[in-house]
DOMAR-312721 format. One record per residue (C-alpha): residue in one letter; chain; x, y, z. Coordinates in steps of 0.5 Angstrom, whole numbers, plus 2048, in hexadecimal, padded with zeros to 3 digits. Layout:
<nodes>
NODE   residu   chaine    px    py    pz
NODE        a        A     X     Y     Z
...
</nodes>
This chain:
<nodes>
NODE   residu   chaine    px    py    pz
NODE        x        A   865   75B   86F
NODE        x        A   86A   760   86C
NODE        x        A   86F   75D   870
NODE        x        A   86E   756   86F
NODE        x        A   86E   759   867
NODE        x        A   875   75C   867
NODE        x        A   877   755   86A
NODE        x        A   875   751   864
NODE        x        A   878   74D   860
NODE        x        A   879   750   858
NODE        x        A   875   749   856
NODE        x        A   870   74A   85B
NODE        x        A   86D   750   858
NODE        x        A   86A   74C   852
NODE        x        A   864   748   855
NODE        x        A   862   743   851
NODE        x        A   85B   742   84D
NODE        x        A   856   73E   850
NODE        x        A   851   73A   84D
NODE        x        A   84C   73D   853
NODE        x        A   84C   745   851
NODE        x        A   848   748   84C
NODE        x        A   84E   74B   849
NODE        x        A   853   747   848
NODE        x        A   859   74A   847
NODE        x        A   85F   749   84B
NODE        x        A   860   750   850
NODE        x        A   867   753   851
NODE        x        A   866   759   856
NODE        x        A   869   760   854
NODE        x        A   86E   761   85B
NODE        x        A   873   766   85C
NODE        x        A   879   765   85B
NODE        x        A   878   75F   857
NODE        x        A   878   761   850
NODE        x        A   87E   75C   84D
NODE        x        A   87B   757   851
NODE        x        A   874   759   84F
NODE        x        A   876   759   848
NODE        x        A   879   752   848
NODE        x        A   872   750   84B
NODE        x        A   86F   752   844
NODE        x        A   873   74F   840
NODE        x        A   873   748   843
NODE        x        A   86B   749   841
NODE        x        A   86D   74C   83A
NODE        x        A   872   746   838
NODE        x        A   86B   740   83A
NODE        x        A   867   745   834
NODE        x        A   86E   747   830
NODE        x        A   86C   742   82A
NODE        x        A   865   743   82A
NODE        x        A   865   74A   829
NODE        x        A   86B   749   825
NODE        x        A   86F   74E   829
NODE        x        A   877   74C   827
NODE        x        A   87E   750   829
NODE        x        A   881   750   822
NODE        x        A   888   756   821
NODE        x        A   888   759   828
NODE        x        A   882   75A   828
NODE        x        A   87A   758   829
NODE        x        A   876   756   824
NODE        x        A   86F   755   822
NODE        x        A   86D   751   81C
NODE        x        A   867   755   818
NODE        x        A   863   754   812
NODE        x        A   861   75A   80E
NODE        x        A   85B   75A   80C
NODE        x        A   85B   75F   806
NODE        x        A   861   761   802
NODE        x        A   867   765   805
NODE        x        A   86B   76A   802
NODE        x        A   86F   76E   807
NODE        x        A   876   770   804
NODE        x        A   878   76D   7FF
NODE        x        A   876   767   800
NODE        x        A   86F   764   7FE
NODE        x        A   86C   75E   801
NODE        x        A   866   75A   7FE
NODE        x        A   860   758   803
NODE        x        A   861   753   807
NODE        x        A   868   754   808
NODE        x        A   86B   751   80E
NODE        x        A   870   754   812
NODE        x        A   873   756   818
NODE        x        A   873   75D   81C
NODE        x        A   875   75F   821
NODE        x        A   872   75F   829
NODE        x        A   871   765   82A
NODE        x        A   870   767   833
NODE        x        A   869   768   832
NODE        x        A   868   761   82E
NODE        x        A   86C   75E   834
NODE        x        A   866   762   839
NODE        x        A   861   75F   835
NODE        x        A   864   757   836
NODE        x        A   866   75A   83D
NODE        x        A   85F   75A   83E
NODE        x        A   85B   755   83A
NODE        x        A   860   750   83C
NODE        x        A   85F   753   845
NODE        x        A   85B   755   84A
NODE        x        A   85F   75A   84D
NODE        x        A   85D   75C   854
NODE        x        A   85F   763   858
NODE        x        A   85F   763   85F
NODE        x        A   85C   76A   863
NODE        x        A   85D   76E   86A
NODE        x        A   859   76A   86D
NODE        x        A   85B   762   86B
NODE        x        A   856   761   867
NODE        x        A   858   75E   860
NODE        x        A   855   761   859
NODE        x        A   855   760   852
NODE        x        A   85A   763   84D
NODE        x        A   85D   765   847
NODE        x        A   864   763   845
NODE        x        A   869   769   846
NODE        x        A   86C   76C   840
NODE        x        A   872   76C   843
NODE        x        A   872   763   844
NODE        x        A   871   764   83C
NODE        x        A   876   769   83B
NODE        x        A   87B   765   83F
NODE        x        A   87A   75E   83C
NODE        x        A   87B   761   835
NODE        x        A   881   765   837
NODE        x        A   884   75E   839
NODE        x        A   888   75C   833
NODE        x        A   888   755   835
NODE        x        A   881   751   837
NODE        x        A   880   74A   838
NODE        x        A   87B   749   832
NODE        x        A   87C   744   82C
NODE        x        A   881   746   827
NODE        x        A   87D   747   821
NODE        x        A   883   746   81A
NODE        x        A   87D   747   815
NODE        x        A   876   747   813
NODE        x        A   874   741   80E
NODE        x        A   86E   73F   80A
NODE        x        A   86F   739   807
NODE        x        A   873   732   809
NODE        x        A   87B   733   80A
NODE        x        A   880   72E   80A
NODE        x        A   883   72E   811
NODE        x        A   88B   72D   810
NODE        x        A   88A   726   814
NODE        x        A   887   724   80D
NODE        x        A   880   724   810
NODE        x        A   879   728   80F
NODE        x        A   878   72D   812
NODE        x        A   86F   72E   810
NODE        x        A   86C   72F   817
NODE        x        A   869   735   818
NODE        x        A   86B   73A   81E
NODE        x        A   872   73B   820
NODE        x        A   878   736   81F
NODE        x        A   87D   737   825
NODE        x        A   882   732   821
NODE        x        A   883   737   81C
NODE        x        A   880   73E   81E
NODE        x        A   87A   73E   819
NODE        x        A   873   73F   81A
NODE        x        A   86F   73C   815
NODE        x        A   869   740   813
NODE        x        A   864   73B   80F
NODE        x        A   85C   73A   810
NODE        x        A   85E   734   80A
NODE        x        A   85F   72C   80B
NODE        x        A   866   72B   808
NODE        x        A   866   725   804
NODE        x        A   86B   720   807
NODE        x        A   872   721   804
NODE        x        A   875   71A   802
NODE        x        A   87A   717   807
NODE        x        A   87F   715   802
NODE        x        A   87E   716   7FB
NODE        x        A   882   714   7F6
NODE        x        A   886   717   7F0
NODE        x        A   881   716   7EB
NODE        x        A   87B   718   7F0
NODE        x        A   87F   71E   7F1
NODE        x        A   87F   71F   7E9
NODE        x        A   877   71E   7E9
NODE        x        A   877   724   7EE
NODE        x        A   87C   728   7EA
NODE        x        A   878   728   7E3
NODE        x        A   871   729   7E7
NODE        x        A   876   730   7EA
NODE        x        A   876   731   7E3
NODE        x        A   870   730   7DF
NODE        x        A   86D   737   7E2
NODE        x        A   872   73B   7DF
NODE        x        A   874   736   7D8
NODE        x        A   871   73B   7D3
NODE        x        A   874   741   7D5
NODE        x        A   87A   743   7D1
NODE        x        A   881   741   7D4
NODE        x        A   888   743   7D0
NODE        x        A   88B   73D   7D3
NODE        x        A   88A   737   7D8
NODE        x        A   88F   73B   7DD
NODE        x        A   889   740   7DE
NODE        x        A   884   73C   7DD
NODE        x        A   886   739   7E3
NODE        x        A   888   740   7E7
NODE        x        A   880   73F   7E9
NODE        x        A   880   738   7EB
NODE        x        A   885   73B   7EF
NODE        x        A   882   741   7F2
NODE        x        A   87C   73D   7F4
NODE        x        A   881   738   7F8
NODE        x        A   885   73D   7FB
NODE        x        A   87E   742   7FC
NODE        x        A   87C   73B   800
NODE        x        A   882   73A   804
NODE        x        A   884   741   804
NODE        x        A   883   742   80C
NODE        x        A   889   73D   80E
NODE        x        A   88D   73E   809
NODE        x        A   894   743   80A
NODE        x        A   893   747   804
NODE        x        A   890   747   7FD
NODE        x        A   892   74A   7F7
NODE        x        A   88D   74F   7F3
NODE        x        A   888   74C   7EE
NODE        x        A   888   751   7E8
NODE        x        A   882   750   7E3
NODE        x        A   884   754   7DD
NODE        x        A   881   755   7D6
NODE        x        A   882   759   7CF
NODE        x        A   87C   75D   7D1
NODE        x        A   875   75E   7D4
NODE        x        A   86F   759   7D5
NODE        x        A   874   753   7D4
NODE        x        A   872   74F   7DA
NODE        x        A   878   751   7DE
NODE        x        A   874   754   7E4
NODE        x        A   870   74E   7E4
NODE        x        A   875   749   7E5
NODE        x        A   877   74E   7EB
NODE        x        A   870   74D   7EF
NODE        x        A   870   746   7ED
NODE        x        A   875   745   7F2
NODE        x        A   871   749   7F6
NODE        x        A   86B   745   7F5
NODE        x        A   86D   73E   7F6
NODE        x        A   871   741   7FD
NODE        x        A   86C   745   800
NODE        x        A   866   743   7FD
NODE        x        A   866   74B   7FA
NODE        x        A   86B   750   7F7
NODE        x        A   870   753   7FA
NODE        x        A   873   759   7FC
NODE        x        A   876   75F   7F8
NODE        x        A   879   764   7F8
NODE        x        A   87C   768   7F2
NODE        x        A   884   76B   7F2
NODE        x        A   885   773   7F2
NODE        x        A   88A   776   7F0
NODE        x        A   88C   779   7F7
NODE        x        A   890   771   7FA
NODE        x        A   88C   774   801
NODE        x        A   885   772   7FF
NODE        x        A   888   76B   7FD
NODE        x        A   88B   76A   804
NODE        x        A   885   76D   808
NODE        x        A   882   767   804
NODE        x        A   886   762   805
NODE        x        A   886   763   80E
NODE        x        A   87E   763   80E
NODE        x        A   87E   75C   809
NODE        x        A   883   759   80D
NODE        x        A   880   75C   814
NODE        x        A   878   759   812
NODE        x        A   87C   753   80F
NODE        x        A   879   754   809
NODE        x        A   879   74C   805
NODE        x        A   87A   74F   7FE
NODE        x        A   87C   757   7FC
NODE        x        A   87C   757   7F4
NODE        x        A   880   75E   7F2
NODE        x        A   87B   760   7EC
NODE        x        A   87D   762   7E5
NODE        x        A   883   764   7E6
NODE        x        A   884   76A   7E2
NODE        x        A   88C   76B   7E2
NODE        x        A   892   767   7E4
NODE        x        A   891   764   7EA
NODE        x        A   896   766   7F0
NODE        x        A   895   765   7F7
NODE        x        A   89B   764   7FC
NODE        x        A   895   764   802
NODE        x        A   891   75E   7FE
NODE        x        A   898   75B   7FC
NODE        x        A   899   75A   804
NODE        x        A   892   758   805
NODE        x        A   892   752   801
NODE        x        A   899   74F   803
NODE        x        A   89A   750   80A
NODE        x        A   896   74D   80F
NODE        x        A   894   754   813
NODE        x        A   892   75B   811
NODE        x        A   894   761   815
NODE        x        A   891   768   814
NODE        x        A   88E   76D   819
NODE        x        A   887   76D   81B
NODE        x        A   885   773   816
NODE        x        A   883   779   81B
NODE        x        A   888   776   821
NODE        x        A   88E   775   823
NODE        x        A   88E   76D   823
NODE        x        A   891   768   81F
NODE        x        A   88C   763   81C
NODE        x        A   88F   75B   81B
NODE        x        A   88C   758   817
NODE        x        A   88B   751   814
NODE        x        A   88C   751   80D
NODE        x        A   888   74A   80B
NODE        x        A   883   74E   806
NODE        x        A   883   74C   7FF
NODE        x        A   885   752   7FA
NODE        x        A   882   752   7F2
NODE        x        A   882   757   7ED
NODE        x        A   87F   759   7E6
NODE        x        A   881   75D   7E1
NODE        x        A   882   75E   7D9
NODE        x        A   88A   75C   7D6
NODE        x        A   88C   75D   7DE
NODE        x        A   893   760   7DF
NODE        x        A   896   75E   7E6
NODE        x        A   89D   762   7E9
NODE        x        A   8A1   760   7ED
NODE        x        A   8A1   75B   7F3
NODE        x        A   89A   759   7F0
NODE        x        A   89D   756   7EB
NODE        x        A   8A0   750   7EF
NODE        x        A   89A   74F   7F3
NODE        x        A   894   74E   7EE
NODE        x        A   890   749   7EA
NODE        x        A   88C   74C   7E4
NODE        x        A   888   748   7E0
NODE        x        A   887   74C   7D8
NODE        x        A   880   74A   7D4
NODE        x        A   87F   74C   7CD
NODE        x        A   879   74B   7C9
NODE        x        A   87C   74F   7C3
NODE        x        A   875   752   7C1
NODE        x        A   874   759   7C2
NODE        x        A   86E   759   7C5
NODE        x        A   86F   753   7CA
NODE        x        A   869   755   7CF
NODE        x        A   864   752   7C9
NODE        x        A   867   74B   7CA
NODE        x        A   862   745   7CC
NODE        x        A   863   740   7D1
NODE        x        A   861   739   7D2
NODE        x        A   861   73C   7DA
NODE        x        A   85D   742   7D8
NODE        x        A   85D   743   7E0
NODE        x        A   863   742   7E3
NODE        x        A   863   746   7EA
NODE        x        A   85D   743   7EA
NODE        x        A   85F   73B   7E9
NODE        x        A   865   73C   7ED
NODE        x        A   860   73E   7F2
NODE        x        A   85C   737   7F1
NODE        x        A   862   733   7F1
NODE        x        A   866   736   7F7
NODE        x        A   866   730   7FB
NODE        x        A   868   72C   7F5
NODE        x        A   86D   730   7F3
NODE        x        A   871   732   7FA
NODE        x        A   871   72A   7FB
NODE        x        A   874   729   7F5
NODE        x        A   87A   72D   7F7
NODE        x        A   87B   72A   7FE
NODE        x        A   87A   723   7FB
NODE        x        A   880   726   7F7
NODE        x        A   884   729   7FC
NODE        x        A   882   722   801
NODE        x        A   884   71D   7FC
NODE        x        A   88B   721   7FB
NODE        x        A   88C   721   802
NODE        x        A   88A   71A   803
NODE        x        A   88F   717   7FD
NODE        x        A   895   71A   802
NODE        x        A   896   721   7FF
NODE        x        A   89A   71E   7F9
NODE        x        A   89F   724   7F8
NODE        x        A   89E   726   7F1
NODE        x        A   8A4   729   7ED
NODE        x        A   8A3   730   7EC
NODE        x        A   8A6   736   7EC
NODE        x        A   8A7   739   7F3
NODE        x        A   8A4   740   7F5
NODE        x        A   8A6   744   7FB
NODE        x        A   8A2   746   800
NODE        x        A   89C   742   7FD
NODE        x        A   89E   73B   800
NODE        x        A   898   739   803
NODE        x        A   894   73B   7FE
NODE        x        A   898   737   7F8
NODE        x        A   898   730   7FD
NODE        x        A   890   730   7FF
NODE        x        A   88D   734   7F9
NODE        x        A   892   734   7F3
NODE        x        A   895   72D   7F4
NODE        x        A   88D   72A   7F4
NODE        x        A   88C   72C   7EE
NODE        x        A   893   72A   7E9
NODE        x        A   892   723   7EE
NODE        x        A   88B   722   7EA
NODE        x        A   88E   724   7E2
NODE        x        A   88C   72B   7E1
NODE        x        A   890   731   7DF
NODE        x        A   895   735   7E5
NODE        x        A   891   73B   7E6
NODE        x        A   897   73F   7E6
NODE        x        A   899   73E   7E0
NODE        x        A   895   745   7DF
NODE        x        A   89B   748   7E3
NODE        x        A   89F   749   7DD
NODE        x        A   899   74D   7DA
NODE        x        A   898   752   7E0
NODE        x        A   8A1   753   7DF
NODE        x        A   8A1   754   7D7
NODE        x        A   89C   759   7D8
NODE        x        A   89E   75D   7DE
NODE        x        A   8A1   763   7DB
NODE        x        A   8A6   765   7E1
NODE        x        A   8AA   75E   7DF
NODE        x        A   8AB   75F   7D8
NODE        x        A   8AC   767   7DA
NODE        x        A   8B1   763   7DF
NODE        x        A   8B4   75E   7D9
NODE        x        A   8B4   763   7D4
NODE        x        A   8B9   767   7D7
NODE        x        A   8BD   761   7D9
NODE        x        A   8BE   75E   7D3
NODE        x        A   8C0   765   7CE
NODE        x        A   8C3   766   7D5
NODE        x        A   8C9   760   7D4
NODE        x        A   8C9   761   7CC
NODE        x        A   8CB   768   7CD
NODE        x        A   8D0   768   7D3
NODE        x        A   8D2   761   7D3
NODE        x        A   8D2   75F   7DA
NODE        x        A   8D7   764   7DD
NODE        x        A   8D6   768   7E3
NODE        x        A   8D4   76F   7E2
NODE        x        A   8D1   775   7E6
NODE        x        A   8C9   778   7E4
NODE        x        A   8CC   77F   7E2
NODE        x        A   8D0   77B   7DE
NODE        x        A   8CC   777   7DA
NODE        x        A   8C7   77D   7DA
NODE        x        A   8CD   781   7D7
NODE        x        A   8CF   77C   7D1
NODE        x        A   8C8   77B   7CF
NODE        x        A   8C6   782   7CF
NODE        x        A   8CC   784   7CC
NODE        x        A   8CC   77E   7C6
NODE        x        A   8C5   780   7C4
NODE        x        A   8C6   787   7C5
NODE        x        A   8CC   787   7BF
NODE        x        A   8C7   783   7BA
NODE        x        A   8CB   77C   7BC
NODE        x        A   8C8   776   7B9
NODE        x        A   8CA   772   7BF
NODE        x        A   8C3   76F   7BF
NODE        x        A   8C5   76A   7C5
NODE        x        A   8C5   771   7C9
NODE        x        A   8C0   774   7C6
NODE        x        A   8BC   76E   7C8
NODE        x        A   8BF   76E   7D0
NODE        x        A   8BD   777   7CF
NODE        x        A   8B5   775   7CE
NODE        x        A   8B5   76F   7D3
NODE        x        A   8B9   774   7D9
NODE        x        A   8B3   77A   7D7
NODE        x        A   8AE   775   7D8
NODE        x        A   8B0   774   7E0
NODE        x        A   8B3   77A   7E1
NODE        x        A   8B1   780   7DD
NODE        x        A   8B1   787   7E1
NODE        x        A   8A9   789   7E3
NODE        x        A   8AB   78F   7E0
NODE        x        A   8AF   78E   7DA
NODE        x        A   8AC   789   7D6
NODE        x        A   8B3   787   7D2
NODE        x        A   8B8   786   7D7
NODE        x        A   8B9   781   7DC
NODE        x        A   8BA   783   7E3
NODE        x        A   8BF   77F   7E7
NODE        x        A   8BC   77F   7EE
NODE        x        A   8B6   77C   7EB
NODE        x        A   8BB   777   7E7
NODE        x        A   8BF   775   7ED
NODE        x        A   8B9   775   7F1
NODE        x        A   8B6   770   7EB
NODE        x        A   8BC   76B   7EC
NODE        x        A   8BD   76B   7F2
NODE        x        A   8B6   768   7F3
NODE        x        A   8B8   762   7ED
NODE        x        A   8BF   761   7F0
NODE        x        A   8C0   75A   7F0
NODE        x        A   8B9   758   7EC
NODE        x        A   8B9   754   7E6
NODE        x        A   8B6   754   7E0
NODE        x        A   8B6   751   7D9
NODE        x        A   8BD   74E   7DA
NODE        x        A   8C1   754   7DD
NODE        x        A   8C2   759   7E5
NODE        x        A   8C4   75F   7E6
NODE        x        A   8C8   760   7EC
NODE        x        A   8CC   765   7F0
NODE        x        A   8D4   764   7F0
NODE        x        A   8D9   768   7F3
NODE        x        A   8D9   76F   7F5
NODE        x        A   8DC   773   7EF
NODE        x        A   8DD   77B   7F2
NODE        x        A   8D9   77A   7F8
NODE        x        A   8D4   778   7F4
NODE        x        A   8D0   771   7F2
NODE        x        A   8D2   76F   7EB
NODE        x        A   8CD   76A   7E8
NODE        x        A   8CF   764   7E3
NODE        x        A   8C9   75F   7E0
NODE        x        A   8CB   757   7E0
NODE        x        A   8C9   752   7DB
NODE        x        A   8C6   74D   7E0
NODE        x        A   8C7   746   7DB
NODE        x        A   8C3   741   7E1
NODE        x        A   8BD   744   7DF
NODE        x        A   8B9   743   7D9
NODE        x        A   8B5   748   7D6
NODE        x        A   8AE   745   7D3
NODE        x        A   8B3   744   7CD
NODE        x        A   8B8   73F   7CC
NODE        x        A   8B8   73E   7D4
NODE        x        A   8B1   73B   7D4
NODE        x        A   8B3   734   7D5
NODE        x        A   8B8   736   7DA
NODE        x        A   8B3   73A   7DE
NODE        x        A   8AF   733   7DF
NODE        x        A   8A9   736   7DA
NODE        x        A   8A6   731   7D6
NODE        x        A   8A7   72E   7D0
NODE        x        A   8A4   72F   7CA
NODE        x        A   89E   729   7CA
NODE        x        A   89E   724   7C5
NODE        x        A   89A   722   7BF
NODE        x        A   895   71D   7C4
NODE        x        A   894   723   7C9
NODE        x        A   892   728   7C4
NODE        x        A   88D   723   7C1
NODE        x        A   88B   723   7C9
NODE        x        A   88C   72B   7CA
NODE        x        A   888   72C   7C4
NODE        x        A   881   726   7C6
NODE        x        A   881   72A   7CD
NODE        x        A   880   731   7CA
NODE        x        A   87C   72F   7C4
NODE        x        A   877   72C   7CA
NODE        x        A   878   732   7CE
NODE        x        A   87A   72D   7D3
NODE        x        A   883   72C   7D6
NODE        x        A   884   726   7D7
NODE        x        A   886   725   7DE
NODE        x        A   88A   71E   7DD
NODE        x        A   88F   721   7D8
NODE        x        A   896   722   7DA
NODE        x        A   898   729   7DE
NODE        x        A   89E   72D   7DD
NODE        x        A   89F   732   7E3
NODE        x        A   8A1   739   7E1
NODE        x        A   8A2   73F   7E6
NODE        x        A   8A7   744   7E6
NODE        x        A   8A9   747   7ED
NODE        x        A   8AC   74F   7ED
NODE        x        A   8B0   751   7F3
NODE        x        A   8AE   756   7F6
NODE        x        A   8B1   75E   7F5
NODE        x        A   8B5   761   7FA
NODE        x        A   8B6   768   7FB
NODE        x        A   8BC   76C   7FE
NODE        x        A   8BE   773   7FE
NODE        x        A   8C5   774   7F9
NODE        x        A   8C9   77A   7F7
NODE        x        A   8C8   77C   7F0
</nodes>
């Protein structure tokens, strides 16, 4: 018997269920010399029930799908009950599917063949593997997408043509195969109405939410997408409301959160386990301080994440189709964050905006009764755009959110509304590196001039001239924008020169409000510098037109402008301007001062 055993084939040591035994498992005997093969057996089984048991291969890794039943706070991340996620097979989950899905049989001295449990080490094995043969699983969903060929995706369970399994008990109503512009437009305005008395600034922002939700909805297939900031003069405004809107329609509850320490390593710790439990939405909650995170910069625009797993020495790729928001009170974003968000600013103008009264006096729970309503009004948006061509729209591009602007941003200025990236100029005004940036340009250039001039040498002509009690006040100016950059940590009143070299080297050749800094040759073995002013690009004066900004409105828009805000309602018919500012991004290179 042992013999025979040794000689068999690695597909014969599974044995099919038959409808005959009580136990119908299909068997796989536990044979030495057999455990690849062995664990090949197993996962032919697991790959039939792989779906049903919502067991996927995502990230080099195997994941389960799981639903929290109470809130979680593990870290810095909160999550709310009810949260579905992933987590990660462990050797033990794969035993226990090893032996719910397999009869696993053992063959003793004298032939007879006995039951058995699956050894740990088939377990250990197959989860070691690194590559398996189960569905690629792109993300979790709640709600209908729009496929990328234009069709619905709204039947539960997994979609092999995308990736995603969605997770619904709900009967989806059907979306319209061809909707036209007006109908879109109908979808638009019902999209609106749950948020038409909250207190907007403008339009732009208005519509950031509009473009939330679209892009919450279609989140999982898209590249990358920008941070949707919710931002207010003070407390109880409403701003945390908006954010778990997005949330509610999406999911159907809030999202996950999480706050931003000080220390940028609980940031990214945060960032590795939302993205690893493919989190939908992750809202960054009352941001307290200017908002800076090289690591949440990367998680928003590039397609994989890299970080090590925490404890051990492996490297995690991870997808990053995960939606990031964040509220805060006159919020502040530094530096590549400034050129990949959207932020939407209310204002009430009362000092106690808590005691306002609403027409919906309940929203989360509105939004909740009217989810269905509401996520087929923004795949009727999406489809009718899509079904009209994708008629490109004339907007500003925006590096590294491409995708983005084609499927979320364009749907929208198709159907009349406001660009929601107009509020990009709002995130740049008020970043104060920029205009730390700007001020030492401009007093640079009327102080200098555009010569070359090593640091030392600036640092000497400016300390000397305030020091003899000049009125140079051109040099003074360019004093009080170099201490601002680059004071000395421990003497307060003097600029320290390898932190001002190593200040312009990071803002070599960026520019800003009209003018550019750039090296220029070598001056006694050391970089002299020289700022340019840059007449092809418009600061938001003069150069306005030139920049593509739109025009003033004129009398009959304004009358239109003014019916809109008086019934709390935009008209999604009136004309568009697009208006989006694109920075580059900083270098940094080391130079000799």
């Amino acid at each position: 018997m042992r013999a025979a055993l040794f000689a068999l084939a690695a597909d014969q040591l599974i044995r099919p269920a038959t409808e005959t035994k009580e136990d119908r498992r299909p068997e796989i005997i536990i044979a030495a010399g057999y455990a690849p093969e062995i664990v090949d057996a197993a996962e032919r089984v697991l790959m039939a029930h792989a779906v049903r048991l919502r067991v996927f291969q995502r990230a080099g890794e195997v994941m389960r799908i799981i639903a929290l039943e109470r809130e979680s706070a593990d870290g810095d991340l909160w999550r709310p009950a009810g949260s579905v996620q992933l987590m990660p097979a462990s050797s033990v989950n794969v035993q226990e599917l090893f032996d719910r899905l397999i009869s696993w049989r053992r063959i003793i001295e004298d032939g007879e063949v006995i039951p058995a449990d699956c050894p740990m080490r088939f377990a250990n094995t197959y989860v070691a593997r690194g590559q398996w043969r189960l569905p690629h699983l792109r993300g979790i969903i709640e709600a209908p997408v729009l496929r990328p060929d234009g069709t619905v995706l709204d039947v539960p369970g997994y979609d092999s043509a995308t990736g995603l399994y969605l997770l619904s008990e709900e009967t989806w109503p059907v979306i319209p195969g061809r909707p036209t512009r007006d109908e879109a437009q109908t979808a638009l305005r019902l999209l609106l109405e749950p948020f038409a008395e909250f207190p907007f600034v403008d339009d732009g922002a208005r519509y950031v939410v509009v473009a939330a939700v679209l892009t919450a909805i279609q989140r999982r297939l898209l590249t990358s997408a920008p941070l949707f900031a919710f931002d207010a003069p003070g407390q109880r405004s409403g701003k945390s409301l908006l954010a778990e809107s997005i949330g509610i329609i999406t999911t159907g509850r809030q999202p996950a959160a999480t706050g931003v320490a000080k220390e940028s390593d609980e940031l990214r710790k945060a960032i590795t386990s939302a993205l690893r439990e493919n989190q939908p939405i992750v809202n960054l909650d009352n941001i307290t301080r200017p908002l800076d995170s090289p690591d949440l910069a990367r998680a928003i625009t590039q397609g994989e994440y890299q970080d090590r797993l925490l404890g051990m020495n492996r490297m995690l790729r991870l997808l990053t189709n995960v939606l990031w928001t964040a509220t805060g009170n006159n919020m502040v974003l530094h530096g590549d964050l400034t050129s990949r968000s959207l932020i939407c600013r209310i204002d009430s103008q009362l000092e106690f905006p808590e005691e306002r009264v609403f027409t919906i006096p309940d929203l989360i729970g509105h939004l909740r009764a009217n989810r269905k309503s509401l996520v087929v009004s923004a795949l009727t948006i999406l489809r009718g755009f899509y079904v009209a061509g994708r008629p490109r729209q004339e907007v500003k591009p925006w590096g590294g959110f491409d995708q983005w602007s084609q499927e979320i941003r364009e749907p929208l200025i198709w159907l009349g509304a406001t660009d929601p990236c107009q509020t990009r100029d709002r995130i740049v005004t008020t970043d104060p590196d920029r205009e730390a940036h700007a001020d030492v340009l401009r007093s640079w250039h009327a102080a200098l001039g555009e010569r070359e001039t090593l640091i030392r040498e600036v640092i000497t002509e400016v300390d000397r001239v305030c020091g003899s009690g000049s009125e140079d006040e051109s040099l003074r100016a360019l004093r009080q924008a170099l201490l601002a950059v680059a004071t000395k940590r421990d003497v307060p009143d003097h600029i320290d020169p390898r932190r001002l070299g190593h200040w312009l080297s990071s803002k070599k050749d960026r520019i800003v409000d009209g003018f550019r800094i750039s090296t220029g040759q070598k001056i006694q073995r050391a970089t002299g510098w020289k700022v340019s002013s840059v007449s092809c690009v418009s600061s938001k004066g003069a150069g306005a037109k030139e920049a593509g900004h739109a025009q003033p409105p004129s009398d009959s828009s304004r009358k239109r402008e003014g019916a809109s805000a008086a019934s709390g309602q935009p008209e999604v018919n009136s004309p568009n301007s697009p208006n989006s500012r694109s920075e580059a991004h900083e270098g940094d290179e080391g130079i000799e001062v």
